[in-house]
C-alpha positions as a Python dict, from the first residue, in 0.01 Angstrom:
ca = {
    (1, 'X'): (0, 0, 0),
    (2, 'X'): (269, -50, -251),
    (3, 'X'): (347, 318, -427),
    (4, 'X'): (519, 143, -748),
    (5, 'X'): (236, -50, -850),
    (6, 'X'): (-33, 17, -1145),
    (7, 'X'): (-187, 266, -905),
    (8, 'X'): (153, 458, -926),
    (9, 'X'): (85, 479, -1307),
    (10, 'X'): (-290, 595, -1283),
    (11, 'X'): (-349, 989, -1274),
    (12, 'X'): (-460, 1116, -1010),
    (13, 'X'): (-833, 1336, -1063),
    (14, 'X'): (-746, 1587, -1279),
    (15, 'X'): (-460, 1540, -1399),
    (16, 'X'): (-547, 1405, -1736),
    (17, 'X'): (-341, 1128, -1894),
    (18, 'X'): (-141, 859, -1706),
    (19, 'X'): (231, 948, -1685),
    (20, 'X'): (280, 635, -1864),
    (21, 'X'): (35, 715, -2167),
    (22, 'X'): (211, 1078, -2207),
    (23, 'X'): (571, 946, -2257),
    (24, 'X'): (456, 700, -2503),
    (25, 'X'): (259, 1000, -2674),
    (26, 'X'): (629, 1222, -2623),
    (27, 'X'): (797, 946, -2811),
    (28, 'X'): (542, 883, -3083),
    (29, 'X'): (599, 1238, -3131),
    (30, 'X'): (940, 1258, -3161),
    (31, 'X'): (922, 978, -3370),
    (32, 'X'): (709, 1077, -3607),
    (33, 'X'): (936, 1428, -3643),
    (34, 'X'): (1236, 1233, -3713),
    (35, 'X'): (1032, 1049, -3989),
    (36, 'X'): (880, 1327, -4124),
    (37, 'X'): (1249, 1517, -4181),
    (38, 'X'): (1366, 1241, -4306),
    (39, 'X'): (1051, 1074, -4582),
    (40, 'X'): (803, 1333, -4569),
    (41, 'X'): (436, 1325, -4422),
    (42, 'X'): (353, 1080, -4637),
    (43, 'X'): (579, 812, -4509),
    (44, 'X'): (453, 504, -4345),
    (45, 'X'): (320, 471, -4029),
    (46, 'X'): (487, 148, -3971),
    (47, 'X'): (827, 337, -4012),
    (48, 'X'): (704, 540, -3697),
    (49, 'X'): (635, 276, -3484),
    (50, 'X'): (944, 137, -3559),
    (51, 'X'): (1122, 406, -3483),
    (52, 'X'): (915, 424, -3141),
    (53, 'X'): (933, 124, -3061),
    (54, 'X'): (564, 75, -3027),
    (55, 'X'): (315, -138, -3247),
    (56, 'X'): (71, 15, -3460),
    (57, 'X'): (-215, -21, -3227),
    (58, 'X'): (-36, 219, -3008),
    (59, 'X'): (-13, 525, -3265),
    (60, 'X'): (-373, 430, -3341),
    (61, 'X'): (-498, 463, -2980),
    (62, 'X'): (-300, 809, -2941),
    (63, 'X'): (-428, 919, -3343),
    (64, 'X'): (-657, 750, -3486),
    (65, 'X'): (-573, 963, -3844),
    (66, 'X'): (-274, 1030, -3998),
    (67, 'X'): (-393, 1394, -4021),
    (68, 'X'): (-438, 1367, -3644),
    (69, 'X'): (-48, 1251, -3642),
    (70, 'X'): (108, 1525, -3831),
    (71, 'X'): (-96, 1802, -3669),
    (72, 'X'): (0, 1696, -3331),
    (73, 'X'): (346, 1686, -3417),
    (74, 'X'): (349, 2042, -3577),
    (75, 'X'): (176, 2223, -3317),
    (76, 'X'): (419, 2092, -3064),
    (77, 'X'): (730, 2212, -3311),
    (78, 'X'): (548, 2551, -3354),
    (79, 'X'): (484, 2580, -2961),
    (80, 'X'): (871, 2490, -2925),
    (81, 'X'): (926, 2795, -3205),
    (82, 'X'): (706, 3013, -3069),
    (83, 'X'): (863, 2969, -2674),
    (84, 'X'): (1242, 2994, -2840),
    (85, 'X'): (1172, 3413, -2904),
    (86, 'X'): (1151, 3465, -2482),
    (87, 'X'): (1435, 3301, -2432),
    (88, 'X'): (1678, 3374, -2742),
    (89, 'X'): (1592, 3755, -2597),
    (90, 'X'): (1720, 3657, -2286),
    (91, 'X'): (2039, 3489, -2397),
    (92, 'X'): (2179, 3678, -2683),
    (93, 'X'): (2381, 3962, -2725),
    (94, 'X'): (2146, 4193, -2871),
    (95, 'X'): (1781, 4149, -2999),
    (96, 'X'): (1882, 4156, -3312),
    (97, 'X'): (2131, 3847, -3255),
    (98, 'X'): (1798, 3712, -3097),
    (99, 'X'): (1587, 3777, -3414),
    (100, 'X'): (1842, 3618, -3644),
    (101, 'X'): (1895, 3304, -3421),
    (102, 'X'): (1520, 3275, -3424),
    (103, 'X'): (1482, 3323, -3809),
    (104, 'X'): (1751, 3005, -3849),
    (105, 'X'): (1529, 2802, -3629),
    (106, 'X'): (1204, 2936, -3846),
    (107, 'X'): (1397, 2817, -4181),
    (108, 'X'): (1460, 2542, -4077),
    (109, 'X'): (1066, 2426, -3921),
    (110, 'X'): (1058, 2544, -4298),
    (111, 'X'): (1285, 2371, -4476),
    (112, 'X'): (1218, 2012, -4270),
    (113, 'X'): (824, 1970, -4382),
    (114, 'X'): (831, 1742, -4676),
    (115, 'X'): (518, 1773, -4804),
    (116, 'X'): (351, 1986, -4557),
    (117, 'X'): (234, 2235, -4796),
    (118, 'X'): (64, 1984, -4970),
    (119, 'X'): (-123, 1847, -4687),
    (120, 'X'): (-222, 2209, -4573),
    (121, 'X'): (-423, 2256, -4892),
    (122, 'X'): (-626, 1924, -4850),
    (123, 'X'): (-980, 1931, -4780),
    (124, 'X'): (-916, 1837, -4416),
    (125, 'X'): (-1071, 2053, -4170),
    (126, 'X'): (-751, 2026, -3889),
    (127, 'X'): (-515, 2152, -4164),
    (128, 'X'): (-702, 2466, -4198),
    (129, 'X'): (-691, 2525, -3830),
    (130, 'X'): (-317, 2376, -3819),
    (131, 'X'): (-233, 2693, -4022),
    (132, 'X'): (-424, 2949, -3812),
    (133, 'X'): (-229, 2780, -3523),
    (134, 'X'): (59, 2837, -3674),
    (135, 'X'): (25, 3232, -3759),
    (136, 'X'): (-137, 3237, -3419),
    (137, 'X'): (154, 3172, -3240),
    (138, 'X'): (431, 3265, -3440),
    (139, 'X'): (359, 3575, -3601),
    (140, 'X'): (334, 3755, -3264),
    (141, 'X'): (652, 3580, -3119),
    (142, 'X'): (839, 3704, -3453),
    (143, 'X'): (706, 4013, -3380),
    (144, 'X'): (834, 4060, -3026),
    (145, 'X'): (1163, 4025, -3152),
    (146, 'X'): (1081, 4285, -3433),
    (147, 'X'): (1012, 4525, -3189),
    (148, 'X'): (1309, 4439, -2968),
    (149, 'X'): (1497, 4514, -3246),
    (150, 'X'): (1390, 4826, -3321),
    (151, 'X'): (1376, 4966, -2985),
    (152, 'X'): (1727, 4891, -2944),
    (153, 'X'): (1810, 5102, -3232),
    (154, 'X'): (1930, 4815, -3463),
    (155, 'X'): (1680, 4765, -3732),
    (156, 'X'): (1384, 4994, -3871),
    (157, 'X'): (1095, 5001, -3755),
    (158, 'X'): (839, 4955, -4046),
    (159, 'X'): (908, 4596, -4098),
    (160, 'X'): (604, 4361, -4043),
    (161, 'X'): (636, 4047, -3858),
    (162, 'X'): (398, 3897, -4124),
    (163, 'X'): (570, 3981, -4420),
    (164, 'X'): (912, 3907, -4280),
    (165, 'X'): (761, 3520, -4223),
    (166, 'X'): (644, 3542, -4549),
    (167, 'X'): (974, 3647, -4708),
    (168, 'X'): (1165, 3353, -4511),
    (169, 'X'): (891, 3131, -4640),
    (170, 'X'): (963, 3239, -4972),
    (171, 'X'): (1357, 3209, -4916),
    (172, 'X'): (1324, 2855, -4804),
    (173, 'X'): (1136, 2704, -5098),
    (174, 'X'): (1294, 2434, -5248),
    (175, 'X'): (1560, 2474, -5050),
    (176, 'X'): (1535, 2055, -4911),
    (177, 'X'): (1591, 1970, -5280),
    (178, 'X'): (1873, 2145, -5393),
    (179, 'X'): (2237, 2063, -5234),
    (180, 'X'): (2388, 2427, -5364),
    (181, 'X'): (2127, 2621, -5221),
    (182, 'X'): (2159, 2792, -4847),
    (183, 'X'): (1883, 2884, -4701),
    (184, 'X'): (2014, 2979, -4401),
    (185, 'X'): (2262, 3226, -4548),
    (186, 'X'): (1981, 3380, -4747),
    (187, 'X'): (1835, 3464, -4440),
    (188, 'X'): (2116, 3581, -4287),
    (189, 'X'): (2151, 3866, -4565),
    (190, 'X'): (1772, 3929, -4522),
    (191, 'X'): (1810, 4007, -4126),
    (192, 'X'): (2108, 4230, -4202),
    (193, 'X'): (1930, 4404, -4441),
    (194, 'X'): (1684, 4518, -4194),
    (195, 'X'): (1965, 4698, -4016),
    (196, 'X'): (1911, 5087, -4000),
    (197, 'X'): (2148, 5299, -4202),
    (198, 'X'): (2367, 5525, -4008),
    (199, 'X'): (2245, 5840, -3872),
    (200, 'X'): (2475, 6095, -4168),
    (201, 'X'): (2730, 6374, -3937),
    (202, 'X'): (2621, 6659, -3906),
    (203, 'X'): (2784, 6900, -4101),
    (204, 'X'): (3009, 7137, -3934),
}
């Protein structure tokens, strides 16, 4: 029997998908990110299967919606957010190095979704559960690195991983519209803030 034939392609029971079928998905995905950054959520979905190099029947038979598009694509950039905290941990100098390096990537799954926010407050069912998703996975991976942090010494300890997010969120509006405006160094000042104060000498 010939191994690189159709039957090659075909999963095997249980496995789900054909191989084939998942890398087309992959790249409809990344597609659709790169289109998103650059037009917003709103852009056309012949601009993503352009950039895929598929036709439209293909994005159709992978999601049917458009809301079924951009949900699929976010969950897989907040999985890829969520899995960074782990390893940033591993890699950097100190948590707190971690958390900072982790708050860049943050503002910037921030700063990149053109007209997200917008689409979140629709009447759409997914979006609602798109957001619990989201604080789902990344409030406790921010707050790993919170905790890091603190054990180490290097930051208080009575800063919630919630309002943090919330505070980065807050940093990062607007900031896709406006040349002058840094984001990223904002939040750079906000994670050195959380530094703790030195312990005073003790007097002799």
């Amino acid at each position: 029997m010939d191994d690189g034939g159709e039957g090659a392609q075909r999963a095997t029971p249980g496995t789900g998908k054909r191989a084939d079928a998942r890398r087309n998905e992959e790249a409809l995905l990344d597609a659709a990110a790169a289109v998103f950054v650059a037009s917003g959520v709103q852009a056309p979905v012949r601009d993503i299967a352009a950039k895929a190099g598929v036709g439209m029947g293909t994005i159709y038979r992978h999601f049917p919606t458009r809301a079924d598009l951009i949900i699929a694509v976010y969950r897989r950039q907040v999985d890829a957010c969520a899995e960074a905290g782990p390893a940033l941990l591993a890699a950097a100098a100190t948590p707190h190095a971690a958390l900072g390096k982790w708050m860049h990537l943050f503002a910037d799954f921030l700063v990149t979704k053109h007209g997200l926010a917008a689409v979140l407050h629709s009447e759409d069912a997914g979006f609602d559960t798109l957001h619990t998703y989201f604080l789902d996975r990344l409030v406790p991976a921010c707050a790993r690195l919170l905790d890091a942090a603190a054990e180490a010494g290097e930051i208080r300890s009575d800063v919630q991983a919630y309002e943090l997010m919330r505070g980065v969120g807050n940093l990062c509006i607007g900031a896709e519209r406006d040349p002058r405006y840094d984001a990223r160094r904002l939040v750079d000042l906000l994670i050195a803030g959380l530094r703790r104060p030195p312990e005073p000498s003790a007097r002799t």
